[in-house]
C-alpha positions in Angstrom: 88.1 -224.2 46.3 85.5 -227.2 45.4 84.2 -228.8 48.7 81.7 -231.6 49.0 81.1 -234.6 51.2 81.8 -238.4 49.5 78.6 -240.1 49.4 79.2 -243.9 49.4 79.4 -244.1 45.4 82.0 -245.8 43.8 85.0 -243.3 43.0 84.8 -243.7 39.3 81.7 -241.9 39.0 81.4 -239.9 42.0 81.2 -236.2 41.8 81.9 -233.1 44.2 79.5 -230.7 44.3 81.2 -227.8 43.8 80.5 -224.4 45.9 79.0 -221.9 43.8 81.1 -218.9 42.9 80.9 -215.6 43.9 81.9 -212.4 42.7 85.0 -211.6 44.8 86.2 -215.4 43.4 85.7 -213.5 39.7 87.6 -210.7 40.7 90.7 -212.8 42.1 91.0 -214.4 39.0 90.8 -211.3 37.0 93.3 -210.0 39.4 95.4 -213.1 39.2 95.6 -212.6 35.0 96.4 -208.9 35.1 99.2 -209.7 37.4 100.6 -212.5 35.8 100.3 -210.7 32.2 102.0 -207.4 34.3 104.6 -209.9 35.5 105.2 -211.2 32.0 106.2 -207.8 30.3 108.4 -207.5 33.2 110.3 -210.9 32.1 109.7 -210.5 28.2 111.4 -207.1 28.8 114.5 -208.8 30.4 114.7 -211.5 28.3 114.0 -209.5 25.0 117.3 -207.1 26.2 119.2 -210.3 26.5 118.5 -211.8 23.1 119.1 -208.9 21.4 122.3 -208.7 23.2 122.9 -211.9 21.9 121.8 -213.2 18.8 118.3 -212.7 18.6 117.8 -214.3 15.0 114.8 -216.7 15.1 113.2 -214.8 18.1 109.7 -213.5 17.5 109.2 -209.6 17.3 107.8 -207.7 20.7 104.3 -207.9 19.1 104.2 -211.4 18.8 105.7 -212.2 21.8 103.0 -210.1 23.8 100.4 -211.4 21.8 101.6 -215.0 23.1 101.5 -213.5 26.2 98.0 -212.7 26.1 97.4 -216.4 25.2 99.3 -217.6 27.8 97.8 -215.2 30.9 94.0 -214.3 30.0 92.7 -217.6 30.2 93.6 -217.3 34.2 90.1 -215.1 34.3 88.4 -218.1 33.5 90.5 -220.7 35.9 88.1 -221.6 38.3 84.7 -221.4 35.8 86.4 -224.2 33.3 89.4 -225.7 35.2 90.1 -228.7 32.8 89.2 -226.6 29.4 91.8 -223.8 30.8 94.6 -226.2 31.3 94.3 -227.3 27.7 94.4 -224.2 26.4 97.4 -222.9 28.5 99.2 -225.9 28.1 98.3 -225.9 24.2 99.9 -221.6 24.1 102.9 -222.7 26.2 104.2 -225.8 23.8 103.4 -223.4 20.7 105.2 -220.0 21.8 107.7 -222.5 23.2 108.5 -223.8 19.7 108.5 -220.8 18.0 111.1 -219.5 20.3 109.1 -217.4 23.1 112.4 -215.6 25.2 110.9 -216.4 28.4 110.4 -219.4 30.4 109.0 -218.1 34.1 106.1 -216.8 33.2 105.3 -219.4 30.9 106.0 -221.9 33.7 104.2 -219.7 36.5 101.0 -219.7 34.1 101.3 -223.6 33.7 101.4 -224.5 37.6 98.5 -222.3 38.3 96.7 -224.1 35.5 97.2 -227.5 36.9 96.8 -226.6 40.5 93.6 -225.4 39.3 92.2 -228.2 37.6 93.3 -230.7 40.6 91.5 -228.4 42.8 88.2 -226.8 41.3 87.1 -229.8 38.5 84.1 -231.2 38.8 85.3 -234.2 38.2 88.6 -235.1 40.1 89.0 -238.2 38.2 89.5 -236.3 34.8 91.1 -233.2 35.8 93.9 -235.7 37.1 93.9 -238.0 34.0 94.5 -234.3 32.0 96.8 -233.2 34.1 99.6 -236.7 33.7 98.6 -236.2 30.0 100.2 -232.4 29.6 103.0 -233.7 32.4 103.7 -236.4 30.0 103.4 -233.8 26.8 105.8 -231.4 29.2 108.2 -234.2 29.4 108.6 -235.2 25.9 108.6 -231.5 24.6 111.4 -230.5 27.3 113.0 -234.1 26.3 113.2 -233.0 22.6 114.0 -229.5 23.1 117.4 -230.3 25.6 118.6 -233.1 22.5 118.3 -229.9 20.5 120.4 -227.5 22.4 122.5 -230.0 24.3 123.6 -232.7 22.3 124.3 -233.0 18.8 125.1 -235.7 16.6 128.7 -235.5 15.8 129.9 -235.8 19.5 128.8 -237.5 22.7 127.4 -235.6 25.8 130.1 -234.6 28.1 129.4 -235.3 32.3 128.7 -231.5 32.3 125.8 -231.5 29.6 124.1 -234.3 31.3 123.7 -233.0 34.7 122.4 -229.5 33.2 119.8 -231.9 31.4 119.2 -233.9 34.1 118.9 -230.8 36.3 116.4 -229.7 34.4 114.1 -232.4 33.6 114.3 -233.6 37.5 113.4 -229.2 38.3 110.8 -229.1 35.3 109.0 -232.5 36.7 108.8 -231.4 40.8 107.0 -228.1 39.5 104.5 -229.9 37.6 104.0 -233.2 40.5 104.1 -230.7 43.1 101.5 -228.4 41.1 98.9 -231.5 41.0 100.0 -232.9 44.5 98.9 -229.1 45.6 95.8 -228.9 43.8 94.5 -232.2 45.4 95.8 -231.6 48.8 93.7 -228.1 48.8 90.4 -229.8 47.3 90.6 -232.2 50.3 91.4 -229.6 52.6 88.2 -227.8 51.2 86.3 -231.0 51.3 86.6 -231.3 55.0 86.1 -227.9 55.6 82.9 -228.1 54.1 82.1 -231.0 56.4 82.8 -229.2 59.1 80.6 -226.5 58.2 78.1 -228.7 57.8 77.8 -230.1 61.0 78.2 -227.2 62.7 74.7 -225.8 60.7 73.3 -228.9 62.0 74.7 -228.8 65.7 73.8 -225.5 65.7 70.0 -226.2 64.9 70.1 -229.3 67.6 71.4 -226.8 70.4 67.9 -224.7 69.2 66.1 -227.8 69.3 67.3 -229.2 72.9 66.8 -225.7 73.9 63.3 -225.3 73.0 62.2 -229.0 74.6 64.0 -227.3 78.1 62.0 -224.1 77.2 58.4 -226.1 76.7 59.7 -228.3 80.0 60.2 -225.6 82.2 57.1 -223.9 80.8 55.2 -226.8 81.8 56.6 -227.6 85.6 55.9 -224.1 85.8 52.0 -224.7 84.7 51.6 -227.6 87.2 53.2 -225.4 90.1 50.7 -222.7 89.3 48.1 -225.1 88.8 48.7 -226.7 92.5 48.9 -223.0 93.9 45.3 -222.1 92.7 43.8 -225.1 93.8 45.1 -224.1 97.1 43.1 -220.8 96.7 40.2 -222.3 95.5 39.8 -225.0 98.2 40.1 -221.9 100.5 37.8 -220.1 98.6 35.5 -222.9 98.9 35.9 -223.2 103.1 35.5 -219.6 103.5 32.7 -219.8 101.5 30.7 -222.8 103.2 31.9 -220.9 106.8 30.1 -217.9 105.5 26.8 -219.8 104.4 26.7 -221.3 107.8 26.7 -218.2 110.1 24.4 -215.6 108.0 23.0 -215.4 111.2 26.4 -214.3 112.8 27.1 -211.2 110.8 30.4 -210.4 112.1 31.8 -214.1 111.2 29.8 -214.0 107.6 31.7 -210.7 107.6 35.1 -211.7 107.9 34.4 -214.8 106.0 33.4 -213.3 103.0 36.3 -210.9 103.1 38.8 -213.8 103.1 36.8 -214.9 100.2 37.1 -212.2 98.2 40.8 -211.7 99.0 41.4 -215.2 98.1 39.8 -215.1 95.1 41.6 -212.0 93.9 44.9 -213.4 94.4 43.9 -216.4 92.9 42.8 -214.4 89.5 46.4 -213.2 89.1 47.8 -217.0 89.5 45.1 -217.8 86.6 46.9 -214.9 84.5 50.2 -216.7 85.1 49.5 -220.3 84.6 47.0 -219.0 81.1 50.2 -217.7 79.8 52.5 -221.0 80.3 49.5 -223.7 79.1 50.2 -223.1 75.5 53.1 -225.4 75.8 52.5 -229.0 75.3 52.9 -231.2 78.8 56.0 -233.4 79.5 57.0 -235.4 82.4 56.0 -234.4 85.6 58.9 -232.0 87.6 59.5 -232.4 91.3 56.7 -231.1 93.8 57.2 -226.7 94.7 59.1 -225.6 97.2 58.6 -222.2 98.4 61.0 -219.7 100.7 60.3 -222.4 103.6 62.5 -225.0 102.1 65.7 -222.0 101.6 67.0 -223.6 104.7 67.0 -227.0 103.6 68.8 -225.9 100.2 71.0 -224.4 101.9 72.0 -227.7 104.0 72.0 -229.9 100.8 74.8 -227.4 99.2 76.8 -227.4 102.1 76.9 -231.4 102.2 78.4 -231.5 98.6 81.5 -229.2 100.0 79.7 -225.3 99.4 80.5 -223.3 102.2 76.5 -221.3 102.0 75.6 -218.4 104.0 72.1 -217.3 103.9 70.8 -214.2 105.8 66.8 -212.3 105.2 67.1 -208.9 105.1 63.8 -206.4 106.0 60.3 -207.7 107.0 59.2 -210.8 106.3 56.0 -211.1 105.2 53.4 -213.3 103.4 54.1 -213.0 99.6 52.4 -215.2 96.4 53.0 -219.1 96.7 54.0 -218.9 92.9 56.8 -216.2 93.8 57.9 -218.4 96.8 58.7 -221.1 94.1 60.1 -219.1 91.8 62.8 -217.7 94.1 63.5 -221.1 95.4 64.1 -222.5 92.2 66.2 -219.2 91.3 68.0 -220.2 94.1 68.8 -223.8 93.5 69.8 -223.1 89.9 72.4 -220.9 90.8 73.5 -222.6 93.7 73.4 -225.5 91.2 75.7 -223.6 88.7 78.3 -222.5 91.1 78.8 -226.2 91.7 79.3 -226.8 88.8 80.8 -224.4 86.9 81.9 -221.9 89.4 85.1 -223.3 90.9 83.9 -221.4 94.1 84.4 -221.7 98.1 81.8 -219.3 99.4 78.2 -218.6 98.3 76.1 -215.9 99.8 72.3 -215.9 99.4 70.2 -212.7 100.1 66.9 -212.9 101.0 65.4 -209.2 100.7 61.5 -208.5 101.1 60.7 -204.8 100.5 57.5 -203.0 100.3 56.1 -204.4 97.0 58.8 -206.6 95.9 60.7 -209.7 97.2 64.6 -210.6 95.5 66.9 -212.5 96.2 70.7 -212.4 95.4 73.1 -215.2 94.9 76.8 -214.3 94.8 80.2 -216.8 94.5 84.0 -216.1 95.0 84.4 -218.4 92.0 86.7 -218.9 88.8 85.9 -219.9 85.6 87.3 -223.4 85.5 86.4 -226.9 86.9 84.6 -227.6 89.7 86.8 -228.1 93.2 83.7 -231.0 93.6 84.5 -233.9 91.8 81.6 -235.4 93.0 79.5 -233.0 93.8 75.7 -233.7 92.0 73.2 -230.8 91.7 70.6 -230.5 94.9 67.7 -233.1 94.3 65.2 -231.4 91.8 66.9 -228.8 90.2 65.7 -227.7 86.3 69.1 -227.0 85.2 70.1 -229.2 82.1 73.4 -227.6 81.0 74.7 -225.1 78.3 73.1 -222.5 79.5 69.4 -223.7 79.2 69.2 -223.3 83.2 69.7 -219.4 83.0 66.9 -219.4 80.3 64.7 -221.2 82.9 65.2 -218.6 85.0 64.5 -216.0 82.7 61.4 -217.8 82.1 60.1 -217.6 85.5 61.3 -214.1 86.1 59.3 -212.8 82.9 56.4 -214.8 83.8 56.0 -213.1 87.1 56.7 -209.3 85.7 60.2 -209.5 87.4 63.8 -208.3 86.5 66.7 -210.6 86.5 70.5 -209.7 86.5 73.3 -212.3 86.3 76.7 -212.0 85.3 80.1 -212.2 86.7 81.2 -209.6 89.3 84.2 -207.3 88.7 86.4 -208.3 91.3 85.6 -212.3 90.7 83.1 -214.8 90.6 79.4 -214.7 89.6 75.7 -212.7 90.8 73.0 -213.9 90.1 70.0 -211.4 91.3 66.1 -211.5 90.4 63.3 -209.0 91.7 59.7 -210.1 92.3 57.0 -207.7 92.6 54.6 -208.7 95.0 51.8 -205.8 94.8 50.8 -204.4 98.2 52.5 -207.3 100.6 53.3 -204.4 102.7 50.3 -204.7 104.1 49.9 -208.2 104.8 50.4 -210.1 107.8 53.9 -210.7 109.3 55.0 -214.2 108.8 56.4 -216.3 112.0 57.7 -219.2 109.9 59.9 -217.3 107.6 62.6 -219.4 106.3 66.3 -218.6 107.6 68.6 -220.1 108.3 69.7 -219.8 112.4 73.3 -219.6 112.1 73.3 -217.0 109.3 70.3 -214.3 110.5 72.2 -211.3 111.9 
């Protein structure tokens, strides 16, 4: 079917663009002409029984009538590469075998509305295929008008109430095939039209969706840069104290000792934060994000979610320890954005957040009791700073920062209801660091 979009020409010389054909549209139409030519020897067969039965003086011989229709049926092949030029031409074999006596009239007819429909629908021009189309109607008319005076009414007597309602029958039957026919063509090319449209804009909503989704990509990439960036400073100005504390007691070798040793453990961290934030720069900058938060500020998430209606319960699980600033962030915001999504999308009661540390990895595991369905919240707003910007751009953020750090994420919903969302950090040999006192739990929750 011909589909286009009306630019703002005026109708008169307007044109649809029409959608290129393919090969299965060939072999339809080739199918469509062997079946109505099959269909045809079917009724020629019939009617040629019945004329014979009859008197079937006048009638042309089986050749000629197959031969008629041949002209009638093969142009079909051909419907939809010259609508207007195939309606001529069917219209021009149905008048002639017509008038030479052809014994059937349903193919005939079946081969004409298929014609017209055609040219209504496919044309290139919609303006000529219609003006062709009340052209043959008319011709239709005034042959069928002619040809019912002929069998119906004769000069020596006047039509009886019978004769005019069989002609009025079928001139009224005859002119609701071919109206109907052209209503139908019309009807599908707008139908096509619009479907085009709609095509159309979803290509191009489709390519927006990539383009919003790459500007939260390069976003997050670069709030991620700037909360690298402010971690290795950190190192660096540590660096720089240990460094200076080291100069000053040479003299102490013990305290130069243990100096230097900070140094260099502060500088070797800070060398893998370098890796990180090298492979995030490449993204152009945007506005700046909110300041980091680490796993210090868990507890104050988790107070902000329960004051938008979120029963929380957060527990740590295993030793806590001193792990990467960068990872501290990136599980917090892991954290906030699912929190965030349960919120919102999770028609949930009860969130649980994990806190695990393990020998060379830190996760952490956010689980709802939700529903697919609006949010129980109506007002509830995400907690203050989270990246999330909808459609599913907040889980890519996620992804980001899990990938950026060497770590696995899982997320999906669980079996028996609601949603996980669970991402592993390694953490290289924490196991052997320092136990932290200022862990971040939450009192209530901490078995």
């Amino acid at each position: 079917m011909e589909t286009s979009i009306n630019a703002p020409a005026p109708a008169a010389t307007s044109s649809d663009a029409r959608r290129p054909l393919t090969r299965r549209d060939t072999r339809v139409d080739l199918w469509i002409a062997a079946l109505t030519a099959v269909l045809g020897l079917a009724t020629l067969w019939l009617s040629a029984v019945i004329v014979a039965d009859a008197d079937g003086a006048g009638s042309p011989s089986i050749v000629e009538s197959v031969l008629w229709l041949v002209g009638l049926c093969a142009p079909l092949a051909f419907r939809r590469q010259r609508p207007v030029a195939v309606l001529v031409v069917v219209s021009g074999v149905f008048l002639a075998a017509q008038l030479r006596g052809y014994p059937d009239t349903l193919t005939p007819s079946i081969v004409e509305f298929v014609a017209i429909f055609t040219a209504n629908a496919w044309a290139a021009r919609r303006a000529r295929a219609l003006v062709v189309s009340v052209v043959v109607t008319a011709v239709m008319f005034v042959w069928l008008g002619v040809w019912l005076r002929s069998v119906y009414v004769s000069d020596a007597e006047a039509a009886d109430p019978v004769t005019l309602a069989t002609i009025a029958y079928t001139l009224v039957s005859n002119g609701i095939v071919l109206v109907t026919a052209i209503a139908f063509g019309r009807a599908a090319r707008v139908s096509a039209t619009r479907l085009h449209a709609l095509e159309r804009t979803g290509v191009e909503l489709r390519a927006a969706h990539e383009l919003v989704a790459d500007r939260a990509i390069n976003e997050e990439r670069t709030r991620l840069a700037r909360e690298l960036h402010d971690v290795v400073a950190h190192h660096v100005a540590v660096i720089g104290i240990q460094a200076g504390a080291a100069r000053r007691t040479l003299d102490r070798p013990e305290i130069a000792r243990g100096a230097l040793s900070a140094v260099e453990g502060t500088a070797r961290t800070t060398i893998d934060e370098l890796d990180r934030l090298l492979s995030v720069l490449r993204s152009r900058d945007g506005e700046t994000g909110s300041a980091p938060s680490g796993l210090g500020a868990l507890p104050e998430l988790m107070a902000d979610t329960r004051a938008l209606g979120l029963e929380v319960r957060f527990s740590v699980h295993g030793d806590a320890h001193d792990v990467p600033e960068s990872i501290g962030v990136t599980l917090y915001r892991i954290t906030q954005e699912a929190l965030t999504n349960t919120l919102k999308h999770g028609n949930a009661s009860l969130a649980e957040v994990h806190l695990r540390y393990g020998d060379r990895t830190v996760e952490v595991e956010v689980v709802d009791d939700g529903r697919p369905g609006p949010t129980p919240y109506p007002g509830a707003t995400p907690p203050q700073g989270t990246a999330t910007s909808g459609a599913g751009l907040g889980q890519r953020g996620m992804r980001e920062r899990v990938d950026l750090h060497g770590g696995e994420l899982h997320l999906g919903p669980r079996p028996r209801g609601g949603y996980r969302v669970h991402a592993v950090l390694p953490v290289g040999a924490c196991a052997d660091a320092r136990p932290r006192d200022h862990v971040a739990t939450d009192p209530s929750e901490r078995p």
